[in-house]
Structures are given as structure tokens and as C-alpha cells.
Backbone as CSV, one residue per row, in Angstrom:
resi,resn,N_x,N_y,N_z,CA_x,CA_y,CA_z,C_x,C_y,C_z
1,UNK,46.403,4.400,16.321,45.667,3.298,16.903,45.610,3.492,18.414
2,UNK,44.511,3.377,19.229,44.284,3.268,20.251,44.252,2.317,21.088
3,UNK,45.180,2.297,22.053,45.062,0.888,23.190,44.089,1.357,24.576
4,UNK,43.040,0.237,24.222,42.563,0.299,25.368,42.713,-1.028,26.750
5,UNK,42.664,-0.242,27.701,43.212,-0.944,28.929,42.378,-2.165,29.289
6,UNK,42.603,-2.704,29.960,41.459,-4.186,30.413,42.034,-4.383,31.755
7,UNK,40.976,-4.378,32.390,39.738,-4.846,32.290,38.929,-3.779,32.203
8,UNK,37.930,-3.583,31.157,37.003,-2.565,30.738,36.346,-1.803,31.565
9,UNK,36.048,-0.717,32.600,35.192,-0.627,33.347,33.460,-0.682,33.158
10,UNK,33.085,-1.246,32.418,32.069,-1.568,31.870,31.320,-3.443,31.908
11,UNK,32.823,-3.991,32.336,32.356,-4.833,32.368,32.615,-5.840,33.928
12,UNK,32.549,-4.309,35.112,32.880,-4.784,36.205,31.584,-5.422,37.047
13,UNK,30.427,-5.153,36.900,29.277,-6.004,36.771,29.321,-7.347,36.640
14,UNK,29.964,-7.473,35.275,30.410,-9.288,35.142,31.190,-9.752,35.686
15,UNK,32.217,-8.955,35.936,33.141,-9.784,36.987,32.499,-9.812,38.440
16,UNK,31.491,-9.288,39.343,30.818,-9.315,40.097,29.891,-10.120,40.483
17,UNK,29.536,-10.646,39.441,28.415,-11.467,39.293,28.590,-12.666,40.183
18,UNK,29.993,-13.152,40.112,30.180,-14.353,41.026,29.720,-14.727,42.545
19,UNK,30.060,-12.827,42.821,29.695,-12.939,44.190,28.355,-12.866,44.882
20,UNK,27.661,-11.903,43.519,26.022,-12.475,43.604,25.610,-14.180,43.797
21,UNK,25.916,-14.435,43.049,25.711,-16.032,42.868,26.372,-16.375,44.295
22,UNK,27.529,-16.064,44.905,27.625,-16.932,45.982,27.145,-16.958,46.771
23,UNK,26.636,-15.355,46.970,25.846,-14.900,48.333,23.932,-15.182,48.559
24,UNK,23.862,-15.730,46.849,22.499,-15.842,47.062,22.713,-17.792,47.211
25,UNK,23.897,-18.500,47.284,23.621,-19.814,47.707,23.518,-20.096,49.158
26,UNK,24.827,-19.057,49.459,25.526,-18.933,51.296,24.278,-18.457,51.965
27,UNK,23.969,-17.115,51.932,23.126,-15.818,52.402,22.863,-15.334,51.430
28,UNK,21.290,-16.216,51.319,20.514,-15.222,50.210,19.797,-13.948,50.887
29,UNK,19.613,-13.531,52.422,19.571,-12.358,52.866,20.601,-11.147,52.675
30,UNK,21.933,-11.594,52.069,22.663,-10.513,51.590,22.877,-10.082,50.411
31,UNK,22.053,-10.786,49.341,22.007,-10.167,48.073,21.987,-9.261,47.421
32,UNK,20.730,-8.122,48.510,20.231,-6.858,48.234,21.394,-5.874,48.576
33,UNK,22.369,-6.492,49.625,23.688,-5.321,49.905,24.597,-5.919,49.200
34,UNK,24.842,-6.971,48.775,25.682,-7.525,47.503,25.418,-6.460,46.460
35,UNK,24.142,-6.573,45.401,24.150,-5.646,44.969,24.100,-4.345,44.948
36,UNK,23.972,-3.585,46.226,24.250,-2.133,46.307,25.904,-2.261,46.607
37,UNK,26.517,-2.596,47.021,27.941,-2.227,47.044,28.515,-2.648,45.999
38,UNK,28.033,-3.787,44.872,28.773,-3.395,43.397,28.051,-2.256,42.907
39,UNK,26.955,-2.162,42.942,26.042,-0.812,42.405,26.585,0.418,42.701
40,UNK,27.202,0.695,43.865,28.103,1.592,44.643,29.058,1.958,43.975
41,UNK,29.776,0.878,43.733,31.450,0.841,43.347,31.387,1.344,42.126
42,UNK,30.757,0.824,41.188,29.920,1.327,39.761,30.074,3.409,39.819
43,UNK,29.606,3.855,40.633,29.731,5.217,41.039,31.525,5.726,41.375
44,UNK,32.353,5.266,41.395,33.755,5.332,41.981,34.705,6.252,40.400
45,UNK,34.622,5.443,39.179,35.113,6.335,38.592,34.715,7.746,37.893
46,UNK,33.227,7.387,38.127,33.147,9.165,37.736,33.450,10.154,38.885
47,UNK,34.076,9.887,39.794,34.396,10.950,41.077,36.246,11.554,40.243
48,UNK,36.685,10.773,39.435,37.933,11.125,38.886,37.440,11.732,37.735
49,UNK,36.175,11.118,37.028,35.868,11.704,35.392,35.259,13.129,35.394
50,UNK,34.777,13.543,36.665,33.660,14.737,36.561,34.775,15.648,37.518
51,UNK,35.475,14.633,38.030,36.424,15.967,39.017,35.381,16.419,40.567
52,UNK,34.422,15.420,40.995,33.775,16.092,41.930,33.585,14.564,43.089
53,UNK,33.412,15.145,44.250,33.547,14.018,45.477,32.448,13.550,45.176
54,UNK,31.098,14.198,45.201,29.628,13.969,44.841,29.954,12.250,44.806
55,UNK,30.585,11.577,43.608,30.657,10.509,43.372,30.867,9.151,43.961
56,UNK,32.317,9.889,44.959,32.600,9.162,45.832,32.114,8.848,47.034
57,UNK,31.237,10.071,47.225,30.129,9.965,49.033,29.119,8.833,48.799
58,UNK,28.704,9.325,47.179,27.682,8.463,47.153,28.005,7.146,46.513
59,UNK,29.422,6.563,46.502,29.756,5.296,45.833,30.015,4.339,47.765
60,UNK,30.153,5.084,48.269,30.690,4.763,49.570,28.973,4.810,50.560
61,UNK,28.846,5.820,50.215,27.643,5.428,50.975,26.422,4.753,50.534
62,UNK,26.139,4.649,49.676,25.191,3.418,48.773,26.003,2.197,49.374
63,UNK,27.171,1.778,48.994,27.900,0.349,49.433,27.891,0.120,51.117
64,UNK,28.894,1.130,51.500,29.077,0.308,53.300,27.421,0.841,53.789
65,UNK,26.376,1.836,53.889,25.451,2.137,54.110,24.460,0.908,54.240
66,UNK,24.622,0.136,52.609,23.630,-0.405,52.439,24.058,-1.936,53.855
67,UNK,25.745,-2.245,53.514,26.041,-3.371,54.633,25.766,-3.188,56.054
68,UNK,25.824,-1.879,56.484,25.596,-0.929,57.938,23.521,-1.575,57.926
69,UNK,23.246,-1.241,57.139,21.683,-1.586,57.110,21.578,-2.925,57.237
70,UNK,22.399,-3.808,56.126,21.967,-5.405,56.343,22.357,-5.834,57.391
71,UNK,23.577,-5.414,58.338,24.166,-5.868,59.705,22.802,-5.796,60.503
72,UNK,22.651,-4.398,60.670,21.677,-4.208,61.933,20.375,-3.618,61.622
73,UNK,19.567,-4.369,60.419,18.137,-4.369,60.202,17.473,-5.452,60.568
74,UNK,17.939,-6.308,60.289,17.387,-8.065,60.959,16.519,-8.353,59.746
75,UNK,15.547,-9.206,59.731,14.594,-9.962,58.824,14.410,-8.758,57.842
76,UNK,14.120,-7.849,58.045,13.563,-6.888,56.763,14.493,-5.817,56.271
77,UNK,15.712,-6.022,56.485,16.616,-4.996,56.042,17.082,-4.768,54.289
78,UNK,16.564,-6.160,54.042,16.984,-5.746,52.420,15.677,-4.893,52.243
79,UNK,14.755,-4.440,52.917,13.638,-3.337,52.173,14.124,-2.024,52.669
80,UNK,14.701,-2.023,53.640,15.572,-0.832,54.258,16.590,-0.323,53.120
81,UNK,17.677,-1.509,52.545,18.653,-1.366,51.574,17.665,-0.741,49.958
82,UNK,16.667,-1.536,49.560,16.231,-0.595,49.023,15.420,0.925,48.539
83,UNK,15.306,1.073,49.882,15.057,2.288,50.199,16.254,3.130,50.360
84,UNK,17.065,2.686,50.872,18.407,3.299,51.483,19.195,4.290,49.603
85,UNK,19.447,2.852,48.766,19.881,3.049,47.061,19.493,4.463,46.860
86,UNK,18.078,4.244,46.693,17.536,5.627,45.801,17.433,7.322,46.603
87,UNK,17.027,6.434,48.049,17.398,7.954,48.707,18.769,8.747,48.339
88,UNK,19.800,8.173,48.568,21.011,8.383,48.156,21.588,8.588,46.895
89,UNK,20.669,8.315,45.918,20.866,8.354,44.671,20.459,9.950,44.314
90,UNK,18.884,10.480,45.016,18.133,10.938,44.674,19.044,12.470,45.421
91,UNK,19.421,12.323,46.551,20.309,13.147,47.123,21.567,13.556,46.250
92,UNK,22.761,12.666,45.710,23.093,12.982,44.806,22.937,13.698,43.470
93,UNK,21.974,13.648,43.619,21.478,14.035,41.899,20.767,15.450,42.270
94,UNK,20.559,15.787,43.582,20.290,17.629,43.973,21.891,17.726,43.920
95,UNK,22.238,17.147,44.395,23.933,18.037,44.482,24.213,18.404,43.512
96,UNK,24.552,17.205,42.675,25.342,17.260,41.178,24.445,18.754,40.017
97,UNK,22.831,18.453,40.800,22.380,19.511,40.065,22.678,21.291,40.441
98,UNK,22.477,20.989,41.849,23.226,22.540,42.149,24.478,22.446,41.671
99,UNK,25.200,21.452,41.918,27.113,22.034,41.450,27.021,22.486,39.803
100,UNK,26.089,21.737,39.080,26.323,21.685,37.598,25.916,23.632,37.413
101,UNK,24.691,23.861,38.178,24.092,25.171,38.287,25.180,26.165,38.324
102,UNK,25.575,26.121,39.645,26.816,27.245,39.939,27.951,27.358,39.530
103,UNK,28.769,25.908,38.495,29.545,26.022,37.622,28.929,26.918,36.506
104,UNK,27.779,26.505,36.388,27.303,27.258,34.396,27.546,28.950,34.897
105,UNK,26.917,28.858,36.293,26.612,30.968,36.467,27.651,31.325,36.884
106,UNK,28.758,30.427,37.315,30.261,31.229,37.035,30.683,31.405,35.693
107,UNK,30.647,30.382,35.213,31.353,30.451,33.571,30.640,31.743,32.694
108,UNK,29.628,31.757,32.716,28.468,32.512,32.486,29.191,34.201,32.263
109,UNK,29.119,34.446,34.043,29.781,35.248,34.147,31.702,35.593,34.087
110,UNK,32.306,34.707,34.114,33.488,34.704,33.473,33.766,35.291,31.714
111,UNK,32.408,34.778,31.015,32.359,35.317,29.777,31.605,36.805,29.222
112,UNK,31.325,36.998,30.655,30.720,38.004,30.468,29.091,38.350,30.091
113,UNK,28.671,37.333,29.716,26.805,36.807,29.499,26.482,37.209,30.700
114,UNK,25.280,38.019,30.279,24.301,38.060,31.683,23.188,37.150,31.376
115,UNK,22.385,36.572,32.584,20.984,35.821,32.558,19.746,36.544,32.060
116,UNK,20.045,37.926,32.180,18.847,38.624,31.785,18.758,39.229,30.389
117,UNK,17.865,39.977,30.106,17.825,40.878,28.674,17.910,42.098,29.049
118,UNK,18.930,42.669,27.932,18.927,44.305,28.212,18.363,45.164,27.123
């Protein structure tokens, strides 16, 4: 039988939610970095599951990035913050794709496979 731990990381969204709700009663101008820094944090345990920082630059920089933007954008910074998400997302996801690359063509060659036909 398997014990699993709680609080689920799956259901850290819901526990988050509160602070959505507060920030859109207090400062509904901080919503959009409300949700990128849980959106952020969301990114934190696969930097332990995949074994690569990739995760953590971009769990850290999606979150304080997006607050660095809502501080000192003024009236239009939550369009900044969403611009800010996907750039950073989109950056990540070249990394993760080169790292995934140059892991396979080591292993590759560790087994002795070449890429070509002989």
C-alpha cells in the first residue's frame, strides 16, 4: 500500500486561490502578478523531478519578474506581465529542448548508435 503525502502538489492552485480573491478585492491591478507567481511556483518541483535548473530560473523568473513588472509598469503593466509569462515560458522550452537534444546524442553515443546509416 502506498502513502501518499498531503498536501498534494496538484492541488496547490486551490490553496492559492484565496489570494487571488483577495488581491482582486484589495488590488485588482495585481491579479495578473498574483497569478504569474502562483503560475511560477507551479514550475518549482519539476527543477527536483527532471534534475535540471531550467525549472527553477523559470519558476523564479515568471514570479518575482512578473512583480518587478507590476511594481514599475504603472497603469498597463498587467499587459507587460502577460507578455512577460510566455516569453519566458517560450525561452524555457528552447532550453529544455536543446538539453533534452544533447542528453539523447550523448546517450546515443554512450551506446554506441550512430545518427547515420552505414
Amino acid at each position: 500500500m502506498q502513502v501518499r503525502s498531503w498536501p498534494h502538489p496538484g492541488c496547490s492552485g486551490i490553496l492559492a486561490l484565496p489570494a487571488v480573491i483577495l488581491m482582486y478585492t484589495q488590488r485588482p491591478e495585481l491579479v495578473p502578478a498574483t497569478f504569474a507567481a502562483i503560475g511560477g511556483a507551479h514550475f518549482l518541483p519539476y527543477a527536483w523531478l527532471h534534475r535540471t535548473r531550467i525549472y527553477l530560473v523559470l519558476a523564479l523568473a515568471v514570479s518575482l519578474g512578473s512583480w518587478v513588472i507590476t511594481g514599475s509598469g504603472g497603469d498597463h503593466a498587467y499587459r507587460l506581465v502577460l507578455i512577460w509569462w510566455p516569453l519566458c515560458c517560450a525561452v524555457a522550452a528552447v532550453l529544455l529542448l536543446r538539453r533534452h537534444r544533447a542528453r539523447s546524442h550523448e546517450a546515443a553515443a554512450n551506446a554506441g548508435i550512430t545518427g547515420g546509416r552505414s
